[in-house]
DRENDO-1510 file (C-alpha; in Angstrom, 1 decimal, always signed):
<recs>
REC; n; res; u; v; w
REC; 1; UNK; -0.8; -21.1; +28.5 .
REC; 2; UNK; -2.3; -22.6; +25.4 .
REC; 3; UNK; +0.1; -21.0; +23.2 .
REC; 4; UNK; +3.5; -22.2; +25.3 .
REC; 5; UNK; +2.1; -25.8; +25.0 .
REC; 6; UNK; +1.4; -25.7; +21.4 .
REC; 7; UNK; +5.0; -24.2; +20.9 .
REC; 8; UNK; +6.3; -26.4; +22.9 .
REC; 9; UNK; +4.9; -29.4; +21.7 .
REC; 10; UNK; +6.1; -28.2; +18.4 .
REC; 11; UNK; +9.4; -27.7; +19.5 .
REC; 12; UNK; +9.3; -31.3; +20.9 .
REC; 13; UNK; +7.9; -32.7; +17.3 .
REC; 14; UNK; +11.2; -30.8; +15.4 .
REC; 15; UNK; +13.7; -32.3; +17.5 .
REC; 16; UNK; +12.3; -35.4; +17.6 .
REC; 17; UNK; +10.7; -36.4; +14.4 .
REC; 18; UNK; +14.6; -33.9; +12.7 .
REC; 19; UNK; +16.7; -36.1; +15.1 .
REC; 20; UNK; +15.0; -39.6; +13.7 .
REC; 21; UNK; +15.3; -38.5; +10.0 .
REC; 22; UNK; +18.3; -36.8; +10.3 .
REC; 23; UNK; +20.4; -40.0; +8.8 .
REC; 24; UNK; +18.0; -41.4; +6.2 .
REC; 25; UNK; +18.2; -37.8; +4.9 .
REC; 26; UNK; +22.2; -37.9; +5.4 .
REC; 27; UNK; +22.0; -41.0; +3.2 .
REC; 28; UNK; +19.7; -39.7; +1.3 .
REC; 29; UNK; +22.0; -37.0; -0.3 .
REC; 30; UNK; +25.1; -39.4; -0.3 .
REC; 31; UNK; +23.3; -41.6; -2.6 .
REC; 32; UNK; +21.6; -39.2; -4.9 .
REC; 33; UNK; +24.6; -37.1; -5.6 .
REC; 34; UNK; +28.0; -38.1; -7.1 .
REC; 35; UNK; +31.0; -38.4; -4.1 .
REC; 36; UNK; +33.3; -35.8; -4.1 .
REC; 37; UNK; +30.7; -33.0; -5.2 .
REC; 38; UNK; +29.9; -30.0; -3.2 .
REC; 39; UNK; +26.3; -31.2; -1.4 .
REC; 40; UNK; +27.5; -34.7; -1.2 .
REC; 41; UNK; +30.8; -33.5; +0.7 .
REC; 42; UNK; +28.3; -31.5; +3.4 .
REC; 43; UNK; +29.0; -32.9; +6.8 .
REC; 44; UNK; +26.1; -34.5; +9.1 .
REC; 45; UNK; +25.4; -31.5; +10.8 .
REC; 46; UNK; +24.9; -29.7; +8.0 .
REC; 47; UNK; +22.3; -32.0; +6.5 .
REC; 48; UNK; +20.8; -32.1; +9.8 .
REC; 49; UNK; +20.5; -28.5; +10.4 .
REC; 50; UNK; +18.3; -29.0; +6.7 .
REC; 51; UNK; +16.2; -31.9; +8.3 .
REC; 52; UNK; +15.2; -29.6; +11.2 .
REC; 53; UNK; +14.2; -27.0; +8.9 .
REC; 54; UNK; +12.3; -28.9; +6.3 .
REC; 55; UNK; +10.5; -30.6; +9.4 .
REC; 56; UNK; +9.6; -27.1; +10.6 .
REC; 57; UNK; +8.4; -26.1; +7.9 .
REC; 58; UNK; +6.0; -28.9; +7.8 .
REC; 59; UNK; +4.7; -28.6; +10.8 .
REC; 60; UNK; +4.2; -25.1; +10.3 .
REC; 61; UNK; +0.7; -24.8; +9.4 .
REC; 62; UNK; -1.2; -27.0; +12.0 .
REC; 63; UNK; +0.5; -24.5; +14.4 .
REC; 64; UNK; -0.6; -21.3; +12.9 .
REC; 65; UNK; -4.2; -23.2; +12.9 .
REC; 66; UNK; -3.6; -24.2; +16.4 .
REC; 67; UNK; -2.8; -20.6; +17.2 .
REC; 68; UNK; -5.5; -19.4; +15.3 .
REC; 69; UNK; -4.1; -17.1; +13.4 .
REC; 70; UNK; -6.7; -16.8; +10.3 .
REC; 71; UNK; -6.6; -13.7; +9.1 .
REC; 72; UNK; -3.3; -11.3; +7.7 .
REC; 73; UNK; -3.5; -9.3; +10.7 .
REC; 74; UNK; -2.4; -12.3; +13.3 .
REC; 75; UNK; +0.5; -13.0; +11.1 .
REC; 76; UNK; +1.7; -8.9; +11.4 .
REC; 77; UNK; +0.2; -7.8; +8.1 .
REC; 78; UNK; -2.6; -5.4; +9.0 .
REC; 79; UNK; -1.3; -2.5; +6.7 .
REC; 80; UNK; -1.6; -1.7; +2.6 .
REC; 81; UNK; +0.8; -3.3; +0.0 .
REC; 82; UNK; +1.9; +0.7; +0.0 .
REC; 83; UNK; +1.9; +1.0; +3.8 .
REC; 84; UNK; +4.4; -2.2; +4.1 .
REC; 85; UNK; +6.9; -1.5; +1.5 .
REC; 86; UNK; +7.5; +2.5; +3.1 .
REC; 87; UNK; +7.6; +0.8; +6.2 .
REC; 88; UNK; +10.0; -2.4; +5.2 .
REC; 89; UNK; +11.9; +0.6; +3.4 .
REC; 90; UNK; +12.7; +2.6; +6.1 .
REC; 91; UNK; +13.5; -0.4; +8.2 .
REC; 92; UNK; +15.8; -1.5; +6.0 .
REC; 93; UNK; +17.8; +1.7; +5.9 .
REC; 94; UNK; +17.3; +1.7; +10.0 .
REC; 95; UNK; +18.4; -1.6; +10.3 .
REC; 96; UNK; +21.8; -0.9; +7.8 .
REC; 97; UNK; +22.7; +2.5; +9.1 .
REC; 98; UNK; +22.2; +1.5; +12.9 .
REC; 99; UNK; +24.7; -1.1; +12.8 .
REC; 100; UNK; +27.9; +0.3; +10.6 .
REC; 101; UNK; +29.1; +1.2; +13.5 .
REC; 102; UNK; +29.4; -2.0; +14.7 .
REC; 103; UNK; +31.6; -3.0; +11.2 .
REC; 104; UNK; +33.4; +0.0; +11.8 .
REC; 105; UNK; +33.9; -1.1; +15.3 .
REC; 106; UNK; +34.9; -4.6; +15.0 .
REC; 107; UNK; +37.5; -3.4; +11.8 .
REC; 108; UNK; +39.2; -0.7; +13.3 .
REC; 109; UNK; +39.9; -2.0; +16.6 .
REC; 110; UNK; +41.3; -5.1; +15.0 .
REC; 111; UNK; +38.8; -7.3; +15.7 .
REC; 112; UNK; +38.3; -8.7; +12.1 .
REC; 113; UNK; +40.7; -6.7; +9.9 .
REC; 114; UNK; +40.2; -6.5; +6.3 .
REC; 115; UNK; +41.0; -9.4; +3.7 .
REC; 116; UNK; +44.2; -8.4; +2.3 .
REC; 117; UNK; +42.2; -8.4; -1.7 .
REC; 118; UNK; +39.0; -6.2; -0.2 .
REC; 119; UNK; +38.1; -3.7; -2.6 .
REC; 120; UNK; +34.8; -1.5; -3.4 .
REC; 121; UNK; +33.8; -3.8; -5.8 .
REC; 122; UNK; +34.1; -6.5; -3.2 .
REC; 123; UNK; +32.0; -4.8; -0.7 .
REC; 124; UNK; +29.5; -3.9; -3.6 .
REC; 125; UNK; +29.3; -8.1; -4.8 .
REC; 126; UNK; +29.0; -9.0; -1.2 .
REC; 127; UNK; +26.2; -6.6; -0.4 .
REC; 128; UNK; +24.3; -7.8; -3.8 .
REC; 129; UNK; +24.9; -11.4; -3.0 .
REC; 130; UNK; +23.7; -11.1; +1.1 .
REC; 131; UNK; +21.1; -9.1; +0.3 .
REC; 132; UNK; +18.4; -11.2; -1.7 .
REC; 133; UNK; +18.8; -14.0; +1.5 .
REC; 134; UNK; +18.8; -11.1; +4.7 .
REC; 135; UNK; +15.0; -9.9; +3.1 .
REC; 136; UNK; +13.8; -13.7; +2.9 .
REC; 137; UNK; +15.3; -14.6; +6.0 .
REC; 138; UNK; +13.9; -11.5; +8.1 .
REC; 139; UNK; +10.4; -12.4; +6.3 .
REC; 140; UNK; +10.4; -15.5; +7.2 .
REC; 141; UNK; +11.5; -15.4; +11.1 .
REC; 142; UNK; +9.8; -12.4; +11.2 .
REC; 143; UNK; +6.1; -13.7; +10.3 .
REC; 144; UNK; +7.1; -16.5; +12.5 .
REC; 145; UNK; +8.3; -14.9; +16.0 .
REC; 146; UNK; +6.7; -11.6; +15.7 .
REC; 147; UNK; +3.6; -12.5; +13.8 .
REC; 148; UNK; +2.6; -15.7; +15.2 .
REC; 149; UNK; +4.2; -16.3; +18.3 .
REC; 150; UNK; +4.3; -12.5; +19.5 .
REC; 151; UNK; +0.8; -11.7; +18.7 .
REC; 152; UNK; -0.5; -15.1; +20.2 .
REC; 153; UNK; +1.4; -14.6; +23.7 .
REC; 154; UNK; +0.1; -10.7; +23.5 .
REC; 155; UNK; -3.5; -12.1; +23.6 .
REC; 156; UNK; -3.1; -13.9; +27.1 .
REC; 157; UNK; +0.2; -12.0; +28.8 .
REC; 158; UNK; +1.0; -8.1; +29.2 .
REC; 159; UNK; +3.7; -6.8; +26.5 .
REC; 160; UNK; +6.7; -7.0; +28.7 .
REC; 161; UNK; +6.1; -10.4; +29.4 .
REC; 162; UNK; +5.0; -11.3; +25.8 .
REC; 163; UNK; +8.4; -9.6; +24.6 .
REC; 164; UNK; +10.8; -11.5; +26.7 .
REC; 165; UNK; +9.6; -14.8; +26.5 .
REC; 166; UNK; +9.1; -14.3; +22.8 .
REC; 167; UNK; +12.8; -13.3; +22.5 .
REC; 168; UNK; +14.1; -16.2; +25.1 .
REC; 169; UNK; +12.6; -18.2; +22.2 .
REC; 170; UNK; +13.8; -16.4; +19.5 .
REC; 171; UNK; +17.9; -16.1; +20.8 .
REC; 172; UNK; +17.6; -19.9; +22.0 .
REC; 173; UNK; +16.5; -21.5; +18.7 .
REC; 174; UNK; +18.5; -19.7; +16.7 .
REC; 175; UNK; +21.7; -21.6; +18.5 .
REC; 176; UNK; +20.2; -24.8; +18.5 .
REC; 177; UNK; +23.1; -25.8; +15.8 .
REC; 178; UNK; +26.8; -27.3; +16.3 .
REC; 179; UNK; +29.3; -25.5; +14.2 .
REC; 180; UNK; +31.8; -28.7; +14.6 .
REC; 181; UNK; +31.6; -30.4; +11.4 .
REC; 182; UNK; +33.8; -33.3; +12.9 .
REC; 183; UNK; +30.9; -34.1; +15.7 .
REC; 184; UNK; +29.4; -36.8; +13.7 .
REC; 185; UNK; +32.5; -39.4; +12.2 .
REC; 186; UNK; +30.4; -42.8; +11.6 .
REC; 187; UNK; +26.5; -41.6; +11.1 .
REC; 188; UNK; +23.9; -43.5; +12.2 .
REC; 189; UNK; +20.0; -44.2; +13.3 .
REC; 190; UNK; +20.9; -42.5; +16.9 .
REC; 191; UNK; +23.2; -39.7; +15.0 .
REC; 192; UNK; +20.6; -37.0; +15.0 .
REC; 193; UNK; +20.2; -37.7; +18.5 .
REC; 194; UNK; +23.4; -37.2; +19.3 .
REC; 195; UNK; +24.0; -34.2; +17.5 .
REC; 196; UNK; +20.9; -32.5; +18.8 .
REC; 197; UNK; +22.7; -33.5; +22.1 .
REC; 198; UNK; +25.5; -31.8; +21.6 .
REC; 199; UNK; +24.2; -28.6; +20.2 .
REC; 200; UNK; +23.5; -27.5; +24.0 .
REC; 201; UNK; +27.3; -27.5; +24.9 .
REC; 202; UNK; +27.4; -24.5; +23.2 .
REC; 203; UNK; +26.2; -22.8; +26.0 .
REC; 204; UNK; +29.1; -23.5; +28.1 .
REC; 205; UNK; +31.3; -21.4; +26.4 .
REC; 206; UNK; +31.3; -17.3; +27.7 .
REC; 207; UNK; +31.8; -16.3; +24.5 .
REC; 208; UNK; +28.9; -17.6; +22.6 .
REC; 209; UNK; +26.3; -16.4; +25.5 .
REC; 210; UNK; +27.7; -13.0; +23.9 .
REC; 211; UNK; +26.1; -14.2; +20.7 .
REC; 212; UNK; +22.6; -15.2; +22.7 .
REC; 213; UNK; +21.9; -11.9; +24.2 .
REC; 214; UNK; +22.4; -10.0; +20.7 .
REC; 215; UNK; +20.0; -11.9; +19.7 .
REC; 216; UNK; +17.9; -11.6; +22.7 .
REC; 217; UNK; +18.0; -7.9; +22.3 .
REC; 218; UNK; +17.7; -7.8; +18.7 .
REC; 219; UNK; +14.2; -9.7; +19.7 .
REC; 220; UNK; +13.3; -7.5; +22.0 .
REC; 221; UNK; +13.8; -4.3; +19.9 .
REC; 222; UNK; +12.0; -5.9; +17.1 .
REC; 223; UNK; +8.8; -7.1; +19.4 .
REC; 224; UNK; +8.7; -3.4; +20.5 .
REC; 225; UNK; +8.4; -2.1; +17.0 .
REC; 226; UNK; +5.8; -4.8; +16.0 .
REC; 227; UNK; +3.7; -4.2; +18.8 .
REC; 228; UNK; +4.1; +0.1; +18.3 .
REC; 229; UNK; +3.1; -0.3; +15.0 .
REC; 230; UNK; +0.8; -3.1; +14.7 .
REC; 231; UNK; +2.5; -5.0; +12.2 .
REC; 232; UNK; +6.2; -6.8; +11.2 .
REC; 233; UNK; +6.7; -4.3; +8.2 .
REC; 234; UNK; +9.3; -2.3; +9.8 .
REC; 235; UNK; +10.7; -5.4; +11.8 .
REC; 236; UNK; +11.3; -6.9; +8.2 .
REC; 237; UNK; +13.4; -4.0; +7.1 .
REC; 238; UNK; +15.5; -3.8; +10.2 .
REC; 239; UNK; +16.0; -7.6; +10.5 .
REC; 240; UNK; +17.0; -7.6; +6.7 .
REC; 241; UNK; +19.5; -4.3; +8.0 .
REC; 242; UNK; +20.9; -5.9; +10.2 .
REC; 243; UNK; +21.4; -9.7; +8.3 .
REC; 244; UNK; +22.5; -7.5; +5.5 .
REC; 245; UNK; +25.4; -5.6; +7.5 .
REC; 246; UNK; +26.5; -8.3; +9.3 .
REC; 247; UNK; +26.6; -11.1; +6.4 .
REC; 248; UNK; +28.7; -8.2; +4.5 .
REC; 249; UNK; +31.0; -7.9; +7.5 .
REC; 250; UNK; +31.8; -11.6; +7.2 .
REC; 251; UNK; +32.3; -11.5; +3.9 .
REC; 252; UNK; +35.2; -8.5; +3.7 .
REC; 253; UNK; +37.0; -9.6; +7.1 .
REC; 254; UNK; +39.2; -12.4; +8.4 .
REC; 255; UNK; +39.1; -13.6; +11.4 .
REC; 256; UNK; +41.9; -12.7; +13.7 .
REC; 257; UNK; +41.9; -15.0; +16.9 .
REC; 258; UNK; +45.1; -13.5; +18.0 .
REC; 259; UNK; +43.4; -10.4; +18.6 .
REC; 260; UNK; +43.1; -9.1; +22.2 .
REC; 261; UNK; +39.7; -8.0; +21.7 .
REC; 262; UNK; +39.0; -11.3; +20.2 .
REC; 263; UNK; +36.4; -11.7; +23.4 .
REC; 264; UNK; +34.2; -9.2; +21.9 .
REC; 265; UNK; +33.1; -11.6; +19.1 .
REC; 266; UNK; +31.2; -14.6; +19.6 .
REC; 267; UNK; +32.4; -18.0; +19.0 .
REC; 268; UNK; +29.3; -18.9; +17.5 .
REC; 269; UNK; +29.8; -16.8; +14.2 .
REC; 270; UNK; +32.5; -14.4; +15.1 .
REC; 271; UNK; +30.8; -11.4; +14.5 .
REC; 272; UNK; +27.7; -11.4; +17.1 .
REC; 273; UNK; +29.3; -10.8; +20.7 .
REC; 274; UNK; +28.9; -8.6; +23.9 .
REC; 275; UNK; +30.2; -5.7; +21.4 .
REC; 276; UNK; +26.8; -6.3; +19.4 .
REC; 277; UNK; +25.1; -6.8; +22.3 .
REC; 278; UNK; +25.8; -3.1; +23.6 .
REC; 279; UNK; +25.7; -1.4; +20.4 .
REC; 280; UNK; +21.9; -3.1; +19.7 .
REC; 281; UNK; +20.9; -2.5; +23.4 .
REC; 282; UNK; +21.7; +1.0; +23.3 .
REC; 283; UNK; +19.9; +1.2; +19.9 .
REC; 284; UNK; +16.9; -0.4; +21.7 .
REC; 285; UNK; +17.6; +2.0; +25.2 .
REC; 286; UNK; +17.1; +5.4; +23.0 .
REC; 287; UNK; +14.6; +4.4; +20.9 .
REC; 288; UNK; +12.2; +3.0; +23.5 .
REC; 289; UNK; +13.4; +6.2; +25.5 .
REC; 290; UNK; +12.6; +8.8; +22.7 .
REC; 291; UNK; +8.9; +6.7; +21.4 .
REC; 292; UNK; +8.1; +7.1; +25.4 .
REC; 293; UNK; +8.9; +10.4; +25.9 .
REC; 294; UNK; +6.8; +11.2; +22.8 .
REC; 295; UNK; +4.1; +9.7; +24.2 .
REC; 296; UNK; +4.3; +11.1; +27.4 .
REC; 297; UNK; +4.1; +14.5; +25.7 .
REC; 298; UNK; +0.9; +13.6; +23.5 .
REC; 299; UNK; -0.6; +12.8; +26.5 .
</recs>
């Protein structure tokens, strides 16, 4: 219970305190730079999406005190410098091998054919430029969701429990953004407001609940392996896989709305969708079926 209330009531400071200085940063940036460059052309929701981050971030520490995680082994790191990189290795190559077939998938059946210029050297630039952000990203949502929230709910609530309410959290919060650029025309004090408002509409549409349950299962896959192993090593490398194969993906295909399978995909980013959904959730079926039976037999 203490742990859902301090979440909570962080979750309740980032959308309130990111909503209320979501347009002083908006005109923050417009003054700052030059019109008509890059960040100064960034629509409201983008500089937003920032606000709630850098207000996240902030408030990041007085939770992890609040949740009393003082040592390296509440935040997932109870393992060697050597132990972590093998492990973050061969999660990585887990994480990137287990979903190909997803690319492969979503490519051949027409879902998101080929840019008519893609070449090997394309693939290659894409997979060196995604790759640097997938291992910060995974470290960093990782030591959050698996680290500190995970291992906090574990203390107070069996493992099944701990697992699916951790990944309610983590699938929800990750679509807590509007992808309409246009949803903010005359910014103002109430803006962020509104735009927080209208982030939960998103949730109306079939296609992006697609999106949500990847998620939720990708949660719930890595909250197994964090808990099996007792740390987020190997959760780090297959997050990072699966960022990695997925911003590559996006990178090398168009998107083809004419497409019959078109439902497959998520609205949200056009990739994630109930075809992710049953490609992860198998991955997540077998494993936790072969880990069991192995333990079932050392016993």
């Amino acid at each position: 219970m203490r742990t859902l209330i301090i979440f909570g009531s962080y979750l309740a400071y980032i959308f309130i305190l990111g909503s209320f200085l979501a347009y002083p940063l908006y005109e923050l940036v417009q003054s700052i730079f030059p019109e008509g460059s890059y960040i100064a052309e960034k629509p409201f929701g983008k500089v937003a999406n920032r606000g709630y981050m850098l207000v996240a971030l902030l408030g990041f520490y007085p939770v992890w005190k609040g949740l009393k995680c003082n040592s390296k082994t509440d935040l997932g790191f109870d393992i060697s410098k050597k132990g972590f990189y093998q492990e973050f290795r061969s999660g990585l190559i887990f994480g990137f091998f287990s979903l190909i077939l997803l690319g492969i998938l979503i490519v051949s059946l027409g879902i998101r054919p080929f840019e008519n210029d893609a070449t090997i050297s394309m693939v290659i630039k894409a997979f060196f430029t995604v790759l640097p952000g997938a291992i910060i990203l995974a470290f960093i949502e990782e030591i959050f969701f698996r680290g500190v929230l995970l291992n906090s709910m574990s203390r107070s609530l069996n493992a099944v429990k701990a697992i699916l309410l951790t990944s309610f959290i983590f699938a929800t919060i990750h679509f807590l953004r509007n992808k309409t650029d246009g949803v903010i025309v005359d910014p103002n004090w109430f803006s962020g407001f509104t735009y927080l408002k209208t982030t939960f509409v998103n949730y109306s549409d079939p296609k992006f609940i697609g999106s949500w349950l990847t998620l939720f299962s990708c949660s719930v896959f890595l909250s197994f392996l964090s808990l099996h192993h007792g740390n987020i090593a190997r959760c780090v490398g297959v997050h990072a896989g699966w960022v990695l194969i997925l911003g590559v993906v996006k990178k090398i295909t168009d998107d083809d709305k004419n497409s019959p399978l078109d439902w497959m995909i998520g609205s949200y980013d056009k990739v994630t969708g109930y075809l992710a959904f049953i490609i992860i959730s198998s991955i997540c079926f077998f494993f936790w079926l072969i880990k069991y039976r192995t333990q079932k037999t050392k016993e």
